[in-house]
PLY file of the C-alpha trace (Angstrom):
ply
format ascii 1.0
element vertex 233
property float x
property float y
property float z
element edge 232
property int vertex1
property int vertex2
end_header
121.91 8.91 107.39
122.58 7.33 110.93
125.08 4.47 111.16
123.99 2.25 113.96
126.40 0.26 115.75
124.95 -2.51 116.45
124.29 -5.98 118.50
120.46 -7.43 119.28
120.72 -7.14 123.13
118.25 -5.12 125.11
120.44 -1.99 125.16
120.80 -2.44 121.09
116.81 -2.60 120.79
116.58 0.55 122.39
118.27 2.30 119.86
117.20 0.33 116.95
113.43 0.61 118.11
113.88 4.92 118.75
115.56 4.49 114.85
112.08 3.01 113.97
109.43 5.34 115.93
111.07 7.90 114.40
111.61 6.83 110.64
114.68 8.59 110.34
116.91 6.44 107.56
119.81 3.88 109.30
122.13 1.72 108.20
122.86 -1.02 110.81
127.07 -2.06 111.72
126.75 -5.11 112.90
128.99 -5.65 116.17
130.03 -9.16 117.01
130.09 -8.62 120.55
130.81 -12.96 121.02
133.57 -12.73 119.25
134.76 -9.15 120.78
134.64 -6.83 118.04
133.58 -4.62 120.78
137.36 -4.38 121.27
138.32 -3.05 118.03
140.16 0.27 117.96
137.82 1.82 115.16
134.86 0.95 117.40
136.54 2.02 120.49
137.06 5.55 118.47
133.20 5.73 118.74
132.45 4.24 121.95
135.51 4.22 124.33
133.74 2.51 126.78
133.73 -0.93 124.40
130.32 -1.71 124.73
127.13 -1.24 121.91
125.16 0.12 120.61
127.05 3.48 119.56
125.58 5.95 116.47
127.14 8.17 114.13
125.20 10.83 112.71
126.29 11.68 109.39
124.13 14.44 108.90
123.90 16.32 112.25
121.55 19.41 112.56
124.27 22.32 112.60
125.56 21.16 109.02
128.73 20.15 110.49
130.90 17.47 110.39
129.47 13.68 111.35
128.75 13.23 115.60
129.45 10.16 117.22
127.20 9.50 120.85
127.90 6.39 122.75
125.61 5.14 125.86
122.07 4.85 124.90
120.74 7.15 127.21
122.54 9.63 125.47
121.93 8.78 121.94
118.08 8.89 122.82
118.20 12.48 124.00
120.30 12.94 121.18
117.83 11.73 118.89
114.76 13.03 120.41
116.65 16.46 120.46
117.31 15.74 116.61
114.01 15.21 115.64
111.84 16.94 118.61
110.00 14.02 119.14
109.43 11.79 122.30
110.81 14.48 124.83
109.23 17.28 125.92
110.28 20.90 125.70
108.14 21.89 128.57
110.30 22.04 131.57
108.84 19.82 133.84
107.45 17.22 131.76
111.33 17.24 130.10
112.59 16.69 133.29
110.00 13.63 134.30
111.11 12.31 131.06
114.60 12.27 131.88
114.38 10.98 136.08
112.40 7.87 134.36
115.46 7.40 131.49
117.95 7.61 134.47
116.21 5.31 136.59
116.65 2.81 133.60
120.17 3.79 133.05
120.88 3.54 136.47
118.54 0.78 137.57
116.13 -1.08 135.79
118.83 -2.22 133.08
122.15 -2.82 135.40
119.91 -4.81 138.06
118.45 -7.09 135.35
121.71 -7.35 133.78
123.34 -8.47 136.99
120.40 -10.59 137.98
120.48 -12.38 134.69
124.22 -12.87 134.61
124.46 -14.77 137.97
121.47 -16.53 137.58
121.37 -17.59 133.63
125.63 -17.26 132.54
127.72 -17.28 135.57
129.50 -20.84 135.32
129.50 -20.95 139.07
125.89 -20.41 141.00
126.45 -18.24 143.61
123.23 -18.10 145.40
123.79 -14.94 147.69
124.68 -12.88 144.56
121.37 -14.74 142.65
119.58 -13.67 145.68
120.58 -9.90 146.14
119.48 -9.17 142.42
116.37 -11.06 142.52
114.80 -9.16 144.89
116.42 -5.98 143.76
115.26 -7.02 140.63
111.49 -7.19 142.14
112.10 -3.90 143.96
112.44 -2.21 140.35
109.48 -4.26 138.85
107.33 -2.98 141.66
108.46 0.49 141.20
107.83 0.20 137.54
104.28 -1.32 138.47
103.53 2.23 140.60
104.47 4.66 138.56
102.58 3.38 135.80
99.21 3.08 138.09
100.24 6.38 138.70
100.13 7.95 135.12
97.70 5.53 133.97
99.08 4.54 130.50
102.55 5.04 130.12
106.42 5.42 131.96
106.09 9.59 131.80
102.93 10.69 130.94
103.21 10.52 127.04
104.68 7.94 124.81
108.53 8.80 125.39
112.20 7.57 125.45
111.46 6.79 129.02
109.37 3.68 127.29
111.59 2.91 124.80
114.46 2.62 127.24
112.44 0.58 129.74
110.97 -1.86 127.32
113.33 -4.09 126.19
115.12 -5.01 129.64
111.65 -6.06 130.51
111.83 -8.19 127.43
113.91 -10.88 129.47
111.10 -11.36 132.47
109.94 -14.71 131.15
114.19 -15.95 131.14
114.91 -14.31 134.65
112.11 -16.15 135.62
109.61 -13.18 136.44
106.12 -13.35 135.70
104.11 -10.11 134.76
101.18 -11.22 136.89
102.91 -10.04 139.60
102.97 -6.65 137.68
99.49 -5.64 136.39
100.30 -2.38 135.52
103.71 -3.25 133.70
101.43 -5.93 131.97
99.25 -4.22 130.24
102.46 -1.54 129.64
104.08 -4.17 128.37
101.37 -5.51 125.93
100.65 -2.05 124.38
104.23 -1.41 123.47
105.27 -4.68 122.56
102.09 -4.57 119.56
103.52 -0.77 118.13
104.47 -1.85 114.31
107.73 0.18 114.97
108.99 -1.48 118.43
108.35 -4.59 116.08
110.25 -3.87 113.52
113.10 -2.80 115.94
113.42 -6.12 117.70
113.57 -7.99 114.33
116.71 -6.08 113.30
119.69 -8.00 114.28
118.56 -11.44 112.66
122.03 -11.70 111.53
123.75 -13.22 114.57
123.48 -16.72 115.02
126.76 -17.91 117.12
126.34 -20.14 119.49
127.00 -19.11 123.16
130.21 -20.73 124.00
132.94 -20.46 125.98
134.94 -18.46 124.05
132.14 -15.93 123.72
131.81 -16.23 127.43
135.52 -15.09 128.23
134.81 -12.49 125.58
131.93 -11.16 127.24
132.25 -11.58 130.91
135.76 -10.27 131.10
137.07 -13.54 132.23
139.87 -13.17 129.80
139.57 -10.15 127.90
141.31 -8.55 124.63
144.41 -6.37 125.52
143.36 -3.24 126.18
144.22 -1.12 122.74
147.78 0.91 122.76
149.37 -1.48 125.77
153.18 -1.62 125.32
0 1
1 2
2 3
3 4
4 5
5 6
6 7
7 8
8 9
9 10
10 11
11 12
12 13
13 14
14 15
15 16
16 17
17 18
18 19
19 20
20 21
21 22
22 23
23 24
24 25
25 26
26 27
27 28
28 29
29 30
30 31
31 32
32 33
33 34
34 35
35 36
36 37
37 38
38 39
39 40
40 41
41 42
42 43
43 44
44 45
45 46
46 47
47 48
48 49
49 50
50 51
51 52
52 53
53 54
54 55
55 56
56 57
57 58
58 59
59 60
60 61
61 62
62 63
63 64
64 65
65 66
66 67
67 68
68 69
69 70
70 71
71 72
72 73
73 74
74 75
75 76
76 77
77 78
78 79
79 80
80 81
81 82
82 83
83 84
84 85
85 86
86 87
87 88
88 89
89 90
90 91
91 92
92 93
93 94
94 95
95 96
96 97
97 98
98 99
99 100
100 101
101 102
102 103
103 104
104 105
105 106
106 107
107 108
108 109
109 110
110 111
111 112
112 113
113 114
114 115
115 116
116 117
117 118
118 119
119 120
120 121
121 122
122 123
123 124
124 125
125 126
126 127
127 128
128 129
129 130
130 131
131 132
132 133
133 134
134 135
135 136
136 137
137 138
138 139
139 140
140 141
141 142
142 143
143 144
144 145
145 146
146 147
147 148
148 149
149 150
150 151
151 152
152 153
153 154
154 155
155 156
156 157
157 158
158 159
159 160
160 161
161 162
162 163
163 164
164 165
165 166
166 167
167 168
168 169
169 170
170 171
171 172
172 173
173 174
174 175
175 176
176 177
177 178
178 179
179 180
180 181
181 182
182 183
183 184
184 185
185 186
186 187
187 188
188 189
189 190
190 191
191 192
192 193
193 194
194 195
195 196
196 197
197 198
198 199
199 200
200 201
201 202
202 203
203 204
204 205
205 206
206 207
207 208
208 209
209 210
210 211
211 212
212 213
213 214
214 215
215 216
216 217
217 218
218 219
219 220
220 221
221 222
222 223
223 224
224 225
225 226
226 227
227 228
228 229
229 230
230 231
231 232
């Protein structure tokens, strides 16, 4: 049994949607991240960098004791590793996997995440930080857009974690005010992996949280005044 940590933001999907392609039984933690449970010390034992999703794998392949993984580029590999399923073993084809993960990681998911904070949260408009990320955000989309001419179907070759981390970050064109059409490639990418039963079933865990976005939430989540950090004197 896996113990998923758990908040329905694109980096929660991820994890939530692997959980589903690969059947293995989950319960799901719910994480108030409006209200900054993110903050609390027995999460922060799991995931010391305070943010979600985080796992706990109570029955880990070497029999041992339960392993927590934090940042959901590792707990895909983890997972994939777990199960031997959407990663390669094959050298190269492992290691195409894993650039196209990292270039979400690193990329695709912090450049959308900064674009969409400035232009949909921020209370102040800035429009040279709203600018930068737009067309950084583009930049991505039309890298996104080659590589899959490129392979013709999907991220890495195969159906992979290099999908499933993608995916949901391009969820949010439609609300950063992207349109596909611009894409063709990530279109049709997008269409096939949106209609898998099991990325379906991902996105419609997480029904549970129905706060409203207010301030408070906003100082919660955007640092502007954030919890103490745990163990200050």
């Amino acid at each position: 049994m896996i113990d998923l940590h758990y908040a329905p933001t694109p980096n929660g999907w991820k994890i939530s949607i692997m959980l589903e392609e690969l059947g293995l039984p989950y319960t799901v933690i719910p994480v108030d991240i409006r209200a900054g449970d993110q903050f609390k010390p027995e999460f922060l034992e799991i995931s010391p960098n305070n943010r979600i999703p985080a796992i706990v794998d109570r029955a880990p392949n070497d029999g041992g004791e339960p392993i927590s993984v934090f940042e959901t580029g590792a707990i895909l590999i983890y997972l994939a590793d777990k199960t031997g399923r959407f990663l390669p073993t094959d050298v190269r084809a492992r290691s195409n996997v894993i650039e196209w993960l990292m270039w979400q990681m690193g990329g695709l998911g912090p450049m959308l995440g900064q674009h969409g904070h400035f232009a949909l949260y921020a209370p102040e408009k800035i429009p040279y930080a709203i600018d930068r990320y737009r067309r950084e955000a583009a930049r991505l989309y039309s890298v996104l857009d080659r590589q899959l001419g490129k392979t013709g179907r999907y991220v890495a070759g195969d159906y992979s974690i290099a999908d499933i981390a993608c995916f949901p970050w391009t969820m949010t064109h439609k609300a950063q005010g992207f349109t596909l059409d611009d894409y063709p490639n990530v279109k049709r990418w997008y269409a096939e992996v949106r209609a898998r039963p099991q990325v379906q079933a991902g996105l419609a865990i997480g029904k549970f949280v129905k706060e409203p976005f207010d301030e408070n939430a906003r100082r919660i989540m955007f640092g502007i005044k954030s919890p103490e950090p745990v163990g200050k004197s």
